[in-house]
LUMSE-53594 format. One record per residue (C-alpha): residue number from 1; chain; x, y, z. Coordinates in steps of 0.25 Angstrom, whole numbers. Layout:
N
SITE;NUM;A;X;Y;Z $
...
//
This chain:
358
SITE;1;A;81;145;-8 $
SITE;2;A;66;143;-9 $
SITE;3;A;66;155;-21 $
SITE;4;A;76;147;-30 $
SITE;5;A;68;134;-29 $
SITE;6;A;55;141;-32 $
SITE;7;A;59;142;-48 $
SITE;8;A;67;130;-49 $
SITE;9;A;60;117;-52 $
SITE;10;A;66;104;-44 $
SITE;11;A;74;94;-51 $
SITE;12;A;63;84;-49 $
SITE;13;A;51;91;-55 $
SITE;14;A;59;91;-68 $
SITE;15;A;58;79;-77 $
SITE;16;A;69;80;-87 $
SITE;17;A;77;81;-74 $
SITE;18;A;80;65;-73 $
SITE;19;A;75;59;-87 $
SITE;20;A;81;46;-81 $
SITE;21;A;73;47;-69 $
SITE;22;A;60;39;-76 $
SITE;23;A;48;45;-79 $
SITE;24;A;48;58;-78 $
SITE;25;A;33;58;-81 $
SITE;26;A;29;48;-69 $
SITE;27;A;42;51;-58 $
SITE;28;A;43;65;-54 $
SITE;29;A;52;63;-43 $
SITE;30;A;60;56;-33 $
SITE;31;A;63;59;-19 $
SITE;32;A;71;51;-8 $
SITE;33;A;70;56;8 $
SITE;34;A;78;51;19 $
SITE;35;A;73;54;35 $
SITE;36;A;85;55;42 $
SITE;37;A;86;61;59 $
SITE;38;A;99;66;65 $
SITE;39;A;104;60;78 $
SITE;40;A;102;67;92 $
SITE;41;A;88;72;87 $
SITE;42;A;75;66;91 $
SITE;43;A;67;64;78 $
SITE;44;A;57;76;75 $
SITE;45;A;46;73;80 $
SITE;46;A;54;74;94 $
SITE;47;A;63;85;91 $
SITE;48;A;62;97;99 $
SITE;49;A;64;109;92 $
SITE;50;A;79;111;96 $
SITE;51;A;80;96;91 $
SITE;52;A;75;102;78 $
SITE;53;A;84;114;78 $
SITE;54;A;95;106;79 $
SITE;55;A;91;96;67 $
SITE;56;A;90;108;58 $
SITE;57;A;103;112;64 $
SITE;58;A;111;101;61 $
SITE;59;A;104;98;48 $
SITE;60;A;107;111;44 $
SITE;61;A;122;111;48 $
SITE;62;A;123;97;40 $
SITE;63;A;117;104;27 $
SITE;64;A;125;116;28 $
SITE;65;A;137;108;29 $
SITE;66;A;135;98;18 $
SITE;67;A;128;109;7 $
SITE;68;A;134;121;10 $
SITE;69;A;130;126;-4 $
SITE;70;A;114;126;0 $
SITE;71;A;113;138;10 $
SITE;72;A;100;140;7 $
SITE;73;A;96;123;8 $
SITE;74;A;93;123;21 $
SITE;75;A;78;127;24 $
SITE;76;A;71;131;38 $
SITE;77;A;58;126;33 $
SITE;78;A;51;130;45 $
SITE;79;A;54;145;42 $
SITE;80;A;49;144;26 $
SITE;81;A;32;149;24 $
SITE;82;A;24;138;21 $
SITE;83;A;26;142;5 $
SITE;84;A;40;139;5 $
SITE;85;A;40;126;13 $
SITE;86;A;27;122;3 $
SITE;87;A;37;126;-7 $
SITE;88;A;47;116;-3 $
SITE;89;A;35;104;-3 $
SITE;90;A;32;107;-15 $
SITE;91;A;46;106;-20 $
SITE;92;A;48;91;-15 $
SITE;93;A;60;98;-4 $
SITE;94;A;53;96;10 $
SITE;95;A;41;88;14 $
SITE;96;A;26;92;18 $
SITE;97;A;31;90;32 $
SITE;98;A;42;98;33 $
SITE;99;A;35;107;26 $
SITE;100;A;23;109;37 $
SITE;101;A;33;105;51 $
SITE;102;A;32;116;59 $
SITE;103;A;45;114;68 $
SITE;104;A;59;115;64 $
SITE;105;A;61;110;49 $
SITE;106;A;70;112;39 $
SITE;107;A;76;109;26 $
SITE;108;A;87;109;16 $
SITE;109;A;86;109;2 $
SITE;110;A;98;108;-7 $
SITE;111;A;100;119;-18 $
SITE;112;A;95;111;-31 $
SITE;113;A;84;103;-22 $
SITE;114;A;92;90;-23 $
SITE;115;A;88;86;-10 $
SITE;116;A;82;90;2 $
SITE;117;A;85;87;18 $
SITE;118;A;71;91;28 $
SITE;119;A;74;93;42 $
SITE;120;A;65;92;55 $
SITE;121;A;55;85;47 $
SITE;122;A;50;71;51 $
SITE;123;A;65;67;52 $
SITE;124;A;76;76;55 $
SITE;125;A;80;74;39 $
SITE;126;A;72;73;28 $
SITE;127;A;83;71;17 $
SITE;128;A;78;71;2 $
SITE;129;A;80;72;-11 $
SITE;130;A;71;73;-24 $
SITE;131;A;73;70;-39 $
SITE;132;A;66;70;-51 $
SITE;133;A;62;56;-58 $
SITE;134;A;64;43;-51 $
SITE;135;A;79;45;-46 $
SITE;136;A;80;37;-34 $
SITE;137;A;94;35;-35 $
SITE;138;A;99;49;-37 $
SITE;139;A;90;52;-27 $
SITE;140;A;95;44;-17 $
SITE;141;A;109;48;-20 $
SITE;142;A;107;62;-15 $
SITE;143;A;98;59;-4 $
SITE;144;A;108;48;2 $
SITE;145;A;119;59;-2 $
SITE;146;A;114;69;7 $
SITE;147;A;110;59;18 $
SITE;148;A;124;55;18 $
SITE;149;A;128;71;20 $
SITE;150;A;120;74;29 $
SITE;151;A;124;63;38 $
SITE;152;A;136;66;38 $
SITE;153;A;134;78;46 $
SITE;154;A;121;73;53 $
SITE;155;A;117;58;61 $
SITE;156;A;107;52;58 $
SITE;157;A;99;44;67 $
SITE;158;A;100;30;61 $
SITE;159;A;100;17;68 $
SITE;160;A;107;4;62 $
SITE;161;A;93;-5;63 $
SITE;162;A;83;4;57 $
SITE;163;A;92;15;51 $
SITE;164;A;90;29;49 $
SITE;165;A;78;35;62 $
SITE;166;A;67;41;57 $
SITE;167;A;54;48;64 $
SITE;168;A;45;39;56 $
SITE;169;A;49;24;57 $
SITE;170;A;45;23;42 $
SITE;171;A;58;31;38 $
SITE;172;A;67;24;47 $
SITE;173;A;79;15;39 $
SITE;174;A;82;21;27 $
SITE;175;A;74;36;29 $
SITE;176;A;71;35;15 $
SITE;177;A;59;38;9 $
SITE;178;A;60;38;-7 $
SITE;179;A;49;45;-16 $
SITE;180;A;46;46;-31 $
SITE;181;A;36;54;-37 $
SITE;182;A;26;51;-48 $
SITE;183;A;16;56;-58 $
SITE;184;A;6;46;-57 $
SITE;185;A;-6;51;-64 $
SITE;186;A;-11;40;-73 $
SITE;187;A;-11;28;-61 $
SITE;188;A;-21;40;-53 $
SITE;189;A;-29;42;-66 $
SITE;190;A;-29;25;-66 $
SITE;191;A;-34;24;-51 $
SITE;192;A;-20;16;-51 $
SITE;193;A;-14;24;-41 $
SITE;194;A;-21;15;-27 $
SITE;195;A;-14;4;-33 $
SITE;196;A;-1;8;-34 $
SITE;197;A;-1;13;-20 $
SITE;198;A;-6;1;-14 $
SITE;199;A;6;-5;-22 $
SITE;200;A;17;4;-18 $
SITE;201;A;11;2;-3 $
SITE;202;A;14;-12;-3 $
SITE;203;A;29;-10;-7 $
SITE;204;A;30;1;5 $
SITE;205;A;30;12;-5 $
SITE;206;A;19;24;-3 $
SITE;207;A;12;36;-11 $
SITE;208;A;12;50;-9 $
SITE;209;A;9;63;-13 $
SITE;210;A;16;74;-19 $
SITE;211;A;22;79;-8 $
SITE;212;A;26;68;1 $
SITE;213;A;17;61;12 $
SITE;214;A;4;66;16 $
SITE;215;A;3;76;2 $
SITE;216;A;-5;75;-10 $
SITE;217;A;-3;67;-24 $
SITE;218;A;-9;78;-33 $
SITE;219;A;-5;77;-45 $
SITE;220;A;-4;64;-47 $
SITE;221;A;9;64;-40 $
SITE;222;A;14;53;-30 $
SITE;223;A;25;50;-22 $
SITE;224;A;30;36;-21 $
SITE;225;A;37;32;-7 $
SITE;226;A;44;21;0 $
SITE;227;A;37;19;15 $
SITE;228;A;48;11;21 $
SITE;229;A;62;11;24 $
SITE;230;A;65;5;37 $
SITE;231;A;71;-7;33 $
SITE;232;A;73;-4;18 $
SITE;233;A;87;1;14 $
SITE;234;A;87;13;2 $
SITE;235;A;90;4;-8 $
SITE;236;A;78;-4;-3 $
SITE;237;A;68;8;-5 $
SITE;238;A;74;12;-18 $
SITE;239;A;72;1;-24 $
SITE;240;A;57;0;-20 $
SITE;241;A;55;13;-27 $
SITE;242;A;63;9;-39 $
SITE;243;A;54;-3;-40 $
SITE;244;A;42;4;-37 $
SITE;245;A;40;18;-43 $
SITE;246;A;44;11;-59 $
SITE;247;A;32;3;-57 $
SITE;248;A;23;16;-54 $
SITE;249;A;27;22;-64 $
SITE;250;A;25;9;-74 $
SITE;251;A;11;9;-68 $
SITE;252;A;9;22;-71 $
SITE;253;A;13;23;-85 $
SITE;254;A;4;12;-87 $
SITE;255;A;-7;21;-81 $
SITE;256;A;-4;32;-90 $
SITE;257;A;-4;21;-103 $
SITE;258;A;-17;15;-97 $
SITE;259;A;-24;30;-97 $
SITE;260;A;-17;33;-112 $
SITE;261;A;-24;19;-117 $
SITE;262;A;-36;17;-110 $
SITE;263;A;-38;33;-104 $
SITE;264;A;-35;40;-114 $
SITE;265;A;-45;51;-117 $
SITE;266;A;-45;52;-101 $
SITE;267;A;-32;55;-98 $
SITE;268;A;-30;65;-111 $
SITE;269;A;-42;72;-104 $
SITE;270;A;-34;72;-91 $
SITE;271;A;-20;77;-96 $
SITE;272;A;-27;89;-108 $
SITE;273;A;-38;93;-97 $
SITE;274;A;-28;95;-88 $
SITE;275;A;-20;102;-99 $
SITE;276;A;-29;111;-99 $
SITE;277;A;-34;116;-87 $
SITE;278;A;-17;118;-82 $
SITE;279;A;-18;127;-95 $
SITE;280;A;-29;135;-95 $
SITE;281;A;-34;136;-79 $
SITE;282;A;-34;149;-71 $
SITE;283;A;-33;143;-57 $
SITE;284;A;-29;128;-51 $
SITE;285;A;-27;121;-38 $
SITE;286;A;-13;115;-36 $
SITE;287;A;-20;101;-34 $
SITE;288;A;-27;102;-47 $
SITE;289;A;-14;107;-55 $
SITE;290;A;-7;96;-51 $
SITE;291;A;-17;86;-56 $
SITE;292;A;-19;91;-71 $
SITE;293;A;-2;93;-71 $
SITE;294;A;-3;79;-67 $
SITE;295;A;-12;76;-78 $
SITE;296;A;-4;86;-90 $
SITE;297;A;10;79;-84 $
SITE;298;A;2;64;-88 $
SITE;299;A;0;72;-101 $
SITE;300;A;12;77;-104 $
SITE;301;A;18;63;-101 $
SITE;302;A;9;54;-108 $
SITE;303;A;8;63;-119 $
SITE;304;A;-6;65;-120 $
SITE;305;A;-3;80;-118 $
SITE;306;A;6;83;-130 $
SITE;307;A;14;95;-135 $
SITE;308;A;4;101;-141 $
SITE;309;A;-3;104;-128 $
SITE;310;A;8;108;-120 $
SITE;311;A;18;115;-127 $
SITE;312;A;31;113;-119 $
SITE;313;A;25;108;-108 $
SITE;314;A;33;97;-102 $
SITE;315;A;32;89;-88 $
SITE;316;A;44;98;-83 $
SITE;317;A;34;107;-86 $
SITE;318;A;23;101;-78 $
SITE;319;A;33;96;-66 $
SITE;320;A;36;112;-65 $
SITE;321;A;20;115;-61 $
SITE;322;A;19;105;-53 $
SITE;323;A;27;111;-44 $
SITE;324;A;25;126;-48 $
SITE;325;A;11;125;-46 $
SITE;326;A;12;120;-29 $
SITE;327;A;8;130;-20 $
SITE;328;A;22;135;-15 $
SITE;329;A;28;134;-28 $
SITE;330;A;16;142;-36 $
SITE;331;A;19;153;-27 $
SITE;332;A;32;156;-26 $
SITE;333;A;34;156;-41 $
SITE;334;A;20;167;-39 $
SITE;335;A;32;174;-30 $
SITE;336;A;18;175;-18 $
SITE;337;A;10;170;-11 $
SITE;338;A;-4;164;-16 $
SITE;339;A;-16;160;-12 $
SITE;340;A;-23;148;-15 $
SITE;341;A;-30;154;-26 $
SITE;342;A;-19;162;-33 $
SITE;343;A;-11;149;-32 $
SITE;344;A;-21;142;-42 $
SITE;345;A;-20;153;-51 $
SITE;346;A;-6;156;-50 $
SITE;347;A;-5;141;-52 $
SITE;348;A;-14;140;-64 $
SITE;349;A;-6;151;-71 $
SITE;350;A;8;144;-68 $
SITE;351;A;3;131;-75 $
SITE;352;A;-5;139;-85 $
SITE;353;A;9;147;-91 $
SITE;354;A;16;134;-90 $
SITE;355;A;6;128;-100 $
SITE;356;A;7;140;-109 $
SITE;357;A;-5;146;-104 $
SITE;358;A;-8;161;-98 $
//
């Protein structure tokens, strides 16, 4: 399964992929999860590792049953090396701690990466799914879709005051946890991005990297999350979001005029340096890659870099490296392993062809 996604870029990397999502310049993605625990089973924190077994058992028999289609969905994660598990991070399919548990873990992935359902992770279940743009309807529709499936062959621990069980108390009610990420480069060139925080934090929203909690945002990417949802219904916390992440990226627009108007030299300095190193460079670290995409992505969408300096460049263009360029990805399109150092170069001369460069 893992060598027919390694060429194959997922649906919400692509831009043209949901015109009718929003801005495909500021909204890269959204992604809803739902934690759900199977009866009969302490949480995993308590399982044993028979308890486990059996989770992956009956999860397994549930998917087999429902997608009969998808015999290669189900995943042993703690049988994959550390590259194909990193692989699967990168590509938004399982988190950073199901990725580095060492007990029991597993996954199941359907064929066209649609959704996603994590098992023996904090909860029992992870189920999510991702899409590009800011689609938190259709999201949700598969997601609650799938949930429905699967509990029609498994039951869930849920209990008429306070809903579904969780390990952690701030997933219990709904299980929901909704995130939409953005391209925010201009409130960080503003210093506008503190604020924002702080305003999010007061409405029970929070910020966080690339790849869920505890990572990184380079490259100017953030993910925007609800913290509650005991005693908020789905309705409830999609509607936060809907009133919420249209005001980021107004603010954010605004940021980009702001720097146009008042920045300008600045910011053209920014996106054509940037231009130019990704371009002519021999050798670059991942983090510094993603910062001057970051800034040729503001380009391209602001107009400042035009036609003239980038050919047939696009943003689909520029969403493609941004995954390409990640450690696992960079080297199983290189077909081997690499070390540190090959990776920079292997990296410079994957962004170096894409820009028309040798």
């Amino acid at each position: 399964m893992l060598s027919r996604l390694v060429n194959k870029l997922p649906a919400w990397l692509c831009p043209n992929t949901h015109p009718q999502s929003g801005d495909s310049g500021i909204v890269i993605s959204t992604r809803i999860r739902l934690a759900r625990n199977i009866a009969g089973f302490p949480f995993p924190n308590r399982c044993t590792e028979n308890d486990r077994k059996s989770v992956r058992s009956a999860v397994h028999k549930a998917t087999e049953s429902l997608w009969q289609e998808n015999t290669d969905g189900f995943l042993d994660i703690e049988k994959l090396e550390p590259l194909d598990r990193l692989f699967l991070l990168e590509r938004q399919l399982i988190s950073k701690e199901l990725a580095e548990i060492s007990t029991l873990r597993s996954g199941f992935i359907a064929e066209d990466e649609a959704f996603c359902v994590m098992v023996n992770e904090e909860d029992h279940l992870r189920i999510h799914c991702l899409s590009g743009g800011f689609e938190l309807d259709n999201v949700w529709q598969i997601v609650n879709d799938v949930d429905d499936q699967l509990e029609s062959q498994l039951e869930y621990v849920f209990d008429k005051q306070y809903g579904y069980l969780t390990s952690c108390p701030s997933n219990a009610g709904t299980g929901m946890r909704v995130s939409v990420m953005l391209h925010l480069p201009a409130l960080a060139a503003t210093k506008e991005m503190d604020s924002v925080f702080r305003s999010l934090q007061k409405v029970y929203l929070t910020v966080r990297g690339l790849y869920g909690e505890g990572s990184q945002a380079f490259g100017e990417l953030f993910q925007v999350s609800n913290q509650m949802t005991l005693g908020k219904n789905e309705t409830d916390i999609m509607d936060s979001m809907r009133q919420c992440i249209p005001q980021i990226i107004e603010y954010e627009r605004k940021a980009r005029d702001y720097l146009l108007s008042e920045k300008n030299a600045m910011i053209q300095d920014r996106c054509c340096r940037a231009l130019g190193v990704l371009q002519t460079s021999r050798m670059i670290g991942n983090t510094e890659a993603m910062n001057l995409l970051s800034s040729v992505r503001l380009g391209i969408h602001t107009g400042i870099l035009d036609t003239a300096m980038l050919g047939t460049i696009s943003l689909a263009n520029i969403n493609t490296l941004l995954l390409h360029i990640q450690p696992a990805h960079l080297q199983k399109l290189a077909g081997r392993n690499l070390d540190p150092t090959e990776q920079d170069v292997e990296r410079s001369k994957r962004i170096r062809l894409t820009f028309g460069g040798t």
